[in-house]
Steps between C-alpha positions, in 0.01 A plus 500: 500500500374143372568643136858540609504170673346321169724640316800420676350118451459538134884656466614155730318245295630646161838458660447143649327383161830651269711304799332226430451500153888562482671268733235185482432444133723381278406784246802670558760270466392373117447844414903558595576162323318563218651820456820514597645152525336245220650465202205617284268752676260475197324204548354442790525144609762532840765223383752445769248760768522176786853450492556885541297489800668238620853484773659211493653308851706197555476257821641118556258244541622143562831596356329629189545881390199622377389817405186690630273717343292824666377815371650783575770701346833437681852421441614133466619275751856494402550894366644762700257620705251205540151554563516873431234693280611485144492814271166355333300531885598846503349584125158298620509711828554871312200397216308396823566830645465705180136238465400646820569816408362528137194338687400709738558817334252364263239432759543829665476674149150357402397576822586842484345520168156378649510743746443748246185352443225681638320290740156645393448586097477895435125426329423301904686853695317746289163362578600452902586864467215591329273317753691677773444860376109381473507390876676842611256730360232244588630579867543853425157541415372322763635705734322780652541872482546603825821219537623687256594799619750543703 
């Protein structure tokens, strides 16, 4: 019963750490820039990551228009459909997913593997059994004739 239980713990926090790992970092989202929206995936330096992450809103202050800047990854003030998720939030949500996935498929994997461990070496079980056999004709022995027959 508590193996079941402690294992049904271990299963949750594999799942909780991928969530997290997937929807708090910002791992994710360079990986998708890097790879499928800068100009030159080969090197490696990001140019242009912060304005990708970046929505842009307009309010009036004092008569002045000025425009606001938040991350996230929604539509423009003045397009269409304002404020809705653009295309780009749903490519960052399906590599988070696909993260989560890829992630705790590994986790479960090297944990099946190490099950097939054995928990005691075969050199360690064949002496126990050896030491065993000793004890049972020790008792055997010991015992005397007339329990014997039945």
């Amino acid at each position: 019963m508590w193996q079941r239980i402690l294992s049904t713990i271990t299963y949750l926090a594999v799942i909780t750490n991928g969530l997290i790992l997937a929807f708090t970092s910002d791992f994710i989202p360079r990986l998708v820039y890097k790879y499928s929206y800068e100009n030159n995936p080969i090197h490696n330096n990001l140019k242009g990551y912060v304005k990708f992450t970046l929505s842009v809103d307009t309010f009036h202050l004092n008569g002045i228009q000025t425009e606001c800047y938040y991350k996230d990854y929604r539509q423009a003030y003045n397009s269409e459909i304002p404020y809705e998720n653009t295309s780009i939030f749903y490519h960052i949500l399906a590599a988070r997913l696909i993260f989560l996935v890829i992630f705790e498929h590994v986790v479960f994997s090297v944990v099946a593997i190490m099950h097939w461990i054995p928990d005691v070496p075969t050199i360690v079980q064949e002496k126990i059994d050896a030491e065993n056999l000793i004890i049972q004709r020790a008792l055997w022995e010991s015992l005397p004739e007339s329990s014997l027959n039945y």
